[in-house]
N, C-alpha and C positions, 0 to 999 in steps of 0.2 A: 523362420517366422512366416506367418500369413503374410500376402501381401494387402490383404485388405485389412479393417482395422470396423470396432466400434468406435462412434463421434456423436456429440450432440450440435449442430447448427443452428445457426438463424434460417429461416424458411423465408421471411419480411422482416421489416422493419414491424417493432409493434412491442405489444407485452411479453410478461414472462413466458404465456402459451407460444409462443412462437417458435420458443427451443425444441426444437425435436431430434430425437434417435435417427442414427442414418450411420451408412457405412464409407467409407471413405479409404483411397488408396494408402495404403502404410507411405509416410515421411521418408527419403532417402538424406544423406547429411551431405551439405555442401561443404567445400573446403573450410577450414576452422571451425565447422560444427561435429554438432554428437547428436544422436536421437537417444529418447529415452523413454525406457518403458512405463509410463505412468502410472505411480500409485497413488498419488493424494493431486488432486488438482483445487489452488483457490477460488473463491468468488470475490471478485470484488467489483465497485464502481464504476468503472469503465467498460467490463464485462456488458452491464444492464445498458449503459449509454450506444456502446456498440451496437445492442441487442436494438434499442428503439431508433436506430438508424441515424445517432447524431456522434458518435465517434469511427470515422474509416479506420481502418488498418491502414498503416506506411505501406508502400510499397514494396512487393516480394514477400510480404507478410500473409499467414495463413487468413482466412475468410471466418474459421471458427473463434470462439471467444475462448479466452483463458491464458491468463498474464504471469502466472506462476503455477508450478507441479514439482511434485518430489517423486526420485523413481530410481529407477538405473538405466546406467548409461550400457547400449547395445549394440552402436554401430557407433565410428567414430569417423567423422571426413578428414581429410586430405590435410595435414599439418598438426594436426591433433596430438598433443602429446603430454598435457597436462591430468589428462586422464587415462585410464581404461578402463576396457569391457567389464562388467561386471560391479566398477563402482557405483555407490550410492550418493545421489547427491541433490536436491533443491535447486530451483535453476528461474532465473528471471527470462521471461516468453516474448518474443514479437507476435505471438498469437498462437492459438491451435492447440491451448491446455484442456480442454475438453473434449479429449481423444483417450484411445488405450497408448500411442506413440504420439512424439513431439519431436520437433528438431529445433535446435537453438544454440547459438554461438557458446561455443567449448568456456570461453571467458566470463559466460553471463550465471555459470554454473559454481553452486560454493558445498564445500564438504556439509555431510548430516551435521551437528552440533552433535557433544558427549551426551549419550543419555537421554539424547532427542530423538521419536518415533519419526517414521516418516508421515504421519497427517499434521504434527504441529509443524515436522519441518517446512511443507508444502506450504502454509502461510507466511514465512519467512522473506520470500523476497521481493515482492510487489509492494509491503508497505515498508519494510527495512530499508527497499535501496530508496522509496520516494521521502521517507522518513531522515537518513541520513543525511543526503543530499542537498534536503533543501532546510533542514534547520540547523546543522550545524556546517556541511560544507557554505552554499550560499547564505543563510541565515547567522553563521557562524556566533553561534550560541555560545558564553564560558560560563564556567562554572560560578555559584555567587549571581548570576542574571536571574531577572524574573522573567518563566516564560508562559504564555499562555496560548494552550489549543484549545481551538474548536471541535466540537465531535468527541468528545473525550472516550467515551465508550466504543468508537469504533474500531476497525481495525488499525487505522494510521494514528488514534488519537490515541490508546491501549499502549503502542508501539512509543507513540511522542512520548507519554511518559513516563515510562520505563526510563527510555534512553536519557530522556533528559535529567532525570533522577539522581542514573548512574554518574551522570558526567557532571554531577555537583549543582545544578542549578536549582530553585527554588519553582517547582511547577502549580502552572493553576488547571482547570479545565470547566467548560462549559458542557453540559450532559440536560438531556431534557424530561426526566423523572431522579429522583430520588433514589431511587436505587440503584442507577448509572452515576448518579453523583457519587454514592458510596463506594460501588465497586473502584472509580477513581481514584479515588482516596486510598483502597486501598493496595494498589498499585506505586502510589508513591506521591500522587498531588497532594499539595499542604493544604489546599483549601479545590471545592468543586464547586461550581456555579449552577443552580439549578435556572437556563435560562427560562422556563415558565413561569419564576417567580419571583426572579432577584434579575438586575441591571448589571452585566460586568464589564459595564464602563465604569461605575461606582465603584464597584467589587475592586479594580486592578489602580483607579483613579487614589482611594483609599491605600494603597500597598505602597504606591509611589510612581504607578505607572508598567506597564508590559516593556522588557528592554524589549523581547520578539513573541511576534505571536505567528501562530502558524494555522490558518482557514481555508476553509474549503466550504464557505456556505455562502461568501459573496452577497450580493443584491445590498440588503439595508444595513449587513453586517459591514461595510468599508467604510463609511465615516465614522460606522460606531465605532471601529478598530482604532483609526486614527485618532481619535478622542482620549482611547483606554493606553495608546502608548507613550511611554517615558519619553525623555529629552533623548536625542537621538535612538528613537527606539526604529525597529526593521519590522514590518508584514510582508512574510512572504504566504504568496496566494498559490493554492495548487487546484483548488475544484473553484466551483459554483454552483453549488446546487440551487439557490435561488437565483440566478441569473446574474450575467457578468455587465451587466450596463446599469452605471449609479453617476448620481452627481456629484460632484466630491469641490471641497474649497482648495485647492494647492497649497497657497499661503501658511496651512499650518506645516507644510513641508518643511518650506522656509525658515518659519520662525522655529519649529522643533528642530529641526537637523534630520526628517522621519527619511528612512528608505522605503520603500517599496517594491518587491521583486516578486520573482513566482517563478515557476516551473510547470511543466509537464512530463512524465519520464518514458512513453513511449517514442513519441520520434525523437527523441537522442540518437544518434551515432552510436552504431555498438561501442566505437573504441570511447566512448563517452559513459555509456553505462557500464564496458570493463573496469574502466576504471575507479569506480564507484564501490564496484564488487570487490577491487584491492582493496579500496580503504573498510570496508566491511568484515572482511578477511583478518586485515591485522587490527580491526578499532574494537570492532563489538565481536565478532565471533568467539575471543575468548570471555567475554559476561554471558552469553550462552555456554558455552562449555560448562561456567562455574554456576549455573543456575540461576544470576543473579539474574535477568532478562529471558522472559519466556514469553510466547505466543498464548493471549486469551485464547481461548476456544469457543464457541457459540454452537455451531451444530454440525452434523454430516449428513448429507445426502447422496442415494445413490448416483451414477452419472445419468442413468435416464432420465432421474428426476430433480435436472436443473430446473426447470423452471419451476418447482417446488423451492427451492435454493433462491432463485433470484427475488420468488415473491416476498421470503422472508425478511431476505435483507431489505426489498421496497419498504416493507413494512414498517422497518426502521426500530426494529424491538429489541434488536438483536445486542449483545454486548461479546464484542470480538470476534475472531473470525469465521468464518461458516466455508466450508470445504465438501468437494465433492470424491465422493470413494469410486476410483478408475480399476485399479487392479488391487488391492489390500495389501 
C-alpha cells in the first residue's frame, strides 16, 4: 500500500468552499483497531458543523471530517480478532471518513447487510447507531406508542421511521414541503406534518399527545415539544439547528410526568458506542438483511467534490442520505 493516501480537509473554519483535496499520510491501526480501505464515505450534520469550526473532534481523533464509511478491512491492530483482512464491512468513525483509508475501533465495525451495496451500506451507521440509541435505548420507545420526529426526510428522520415502524409503534413526522411529507408516509409515517403549513402541536395534541418525540431543531421547537407531548411523554434532544437556548416553564414537567433527555454520539466512550453496535447487530441488522429497513439515498458525489456534497445538504433539499464515492 502507498503510504500516502487522497483526503479532503478543512483548510478554516467556514463554508463548504473550505473542503479541499490534499494528501495525507496512510492511518496505521492502533491496538483494537482495523483500517479500512474506503469505498462509500457519509455526509452528515456534524461533518458541516466540524467544517464551520463549531464541533472539535475528541481527542486522538482524526482533524478530517467523516463519521461513517463502508470498505474493507486491510490492516488490523494488535487484539483484533473479530475480523479479517479482506472483509467488508460499514463502520461508525471518530473522524477521518473523507480519506481513501481510515482507522477505527474493530468494535465500532458491523457486517455489509444481505443484498446491501457498499454506498447504501456507508450510510448505515452514523444515523443507525444515533437513531437506535437514543429512541429506543434512552428514549425507550414500545411498540402501540405514538412517536414523533422531526426532520422526517432526513437522514436520522428517514432512519427514525423506518425503525420505529418496524418495532410497532404508531409514527408521525414533521417535513417542510409536501413532497418530503409524502415521501414520509411512504416509508411508514401514519400521518406527515407539513410544518410550513399546519401546527404539530395541534396535529399530535388531536392523536392524544407524542408518548416520544425525537428533535434535532431545538430554539422555538422545545416548548412547542413539551405542548405536543402525552402524559408522561420523553423528548429526547440530539441536534439544534436553531440554537440550544429557549425559555421553557418546568411546571408542565411536573404536572405531566414529561422526561427530557438527549445525546450526543461522538464523544461517547468507544466501549459506549460498541456497545450500541451489539445491540444493532442482533436488533435491526436482521430488518436489513430481510429488506424490511433500508437506507434513503439522496445523491453521490465524488470525494474531491465534498463541498459540492455539503452545499447540498446546507441546502436542506435533500431527502435521505448524500455519500461520497472514495474508492467504488
Amino acid at each position: 500500500m502507498s503510504k500516502v493516501m487522497r483526503a479532503v480537509e478543512i483548510t478554516s473554519p467556514g463554508g463548504p468552499q473550505v473542503l479541499q483535496p490534499t494528501q495525507r499520510p496512510m492511518p496505521q491501526p492502533a491496538p483494537g483497531q482495523v483500517v479500512l480501505k474506503v469505498a462509500y464515505a457519509g455526509v452528515n450534520r456534524p461533518d458541516a458543523l466540524q467544517r464551520a469550526g463549531a464541533y472539535d473532534p475528541p481527542p486522538g481523533a482524526s482533524d478530517l471530517p467523516g463519521l461513517e464509511a463502508s470498505g474493507e478491512v486491510v490492516a488490523l491492530g494488535d487484539g483484533v480478532t473479530e475480523w479479517a483482512l479482506g472483509d467488508q464491512v460499514c463502520a461508525l468513525l471518530p473522524g477521518g471518513g473523507y480519506a481513501e483509508y481510515v482507522a477505527t475501533p474493530a468494535a465500532h465495525c458491523l457486517r455489509i447487510p444481505q443484498g446491501m451495496g457498499m454506498k447504501e451500506a456507508a450510510c448505515l451507521p452514523e444515523t443507525f447507531f444515533t437513531v437506535y440509541s437514543n429512541v429506543f435505548t434512552r428514549g425507550g420507545l414500545k411498540a402501540g406508542e405514538r412517536f414523533l420526529v422531526h426532520g422526517g426526510s432526513s437522514g436520522i428522520g428517514t432512519t427514525a421511521i423506518q425503525l420505529a415502524q418496524a418495532f410497532g409503534a404508531r409514527v408521525f413526522a414533521t417535513a417542510g414541503s409536501d413532497d418530503k411529507c409524502a415521501a414520509c408516509v411512504r416509508l411508514g409515517a401514519e400521518k406527515a406534518i407539513n410544518y410550513r403549513s399546519a401546527d404539530f402541536v395541534e396535529v399530535m395534541q388531536a392523536e392524544g399527545g407524542a408518548d416520544l418525540i425525537l428533535d434535532m431543531v431545538g430554539g422555538d421547537y422545545i416548548p412547542r415539544n413539551i405542548k405536543a407531548l402525552a402524559l408522561d411523554g420523553r423528548l429526547v434532544q440530539i441536534a439544534f439547528l436553531q440554537g440550544p437556548v429557549v425559555e421553557l416553564n418546568f411546571a408542565q414537567l411536573m404536572m405531566r410526568r414529561l422526561t427530557i433527555t438527549g445525546s450526543t454520539l461522538r464523544p461517547q466512550s468507544d466501549l459506549a458506542k460498541a456497545a450500541i453496535a451489539g445491540a444493532l447487530s442482533e436488533h435491526v441488522w436482521p430488518l436489513l438483511d430481510a429488506g424490511r429497513v433500508a437506507p434513503v439515498m439522496d445523491s453521490t458525489f465524488a470525494l474531491a467534490d465534498a463541498a459540492s456534497a455539503h452545499a447540498r445538504m446546507e441546502e436542506s433539499n435533500h431527502i435521505g442520505k448524500i455519500v461520497l464515492e472514495v474508492g467504488g
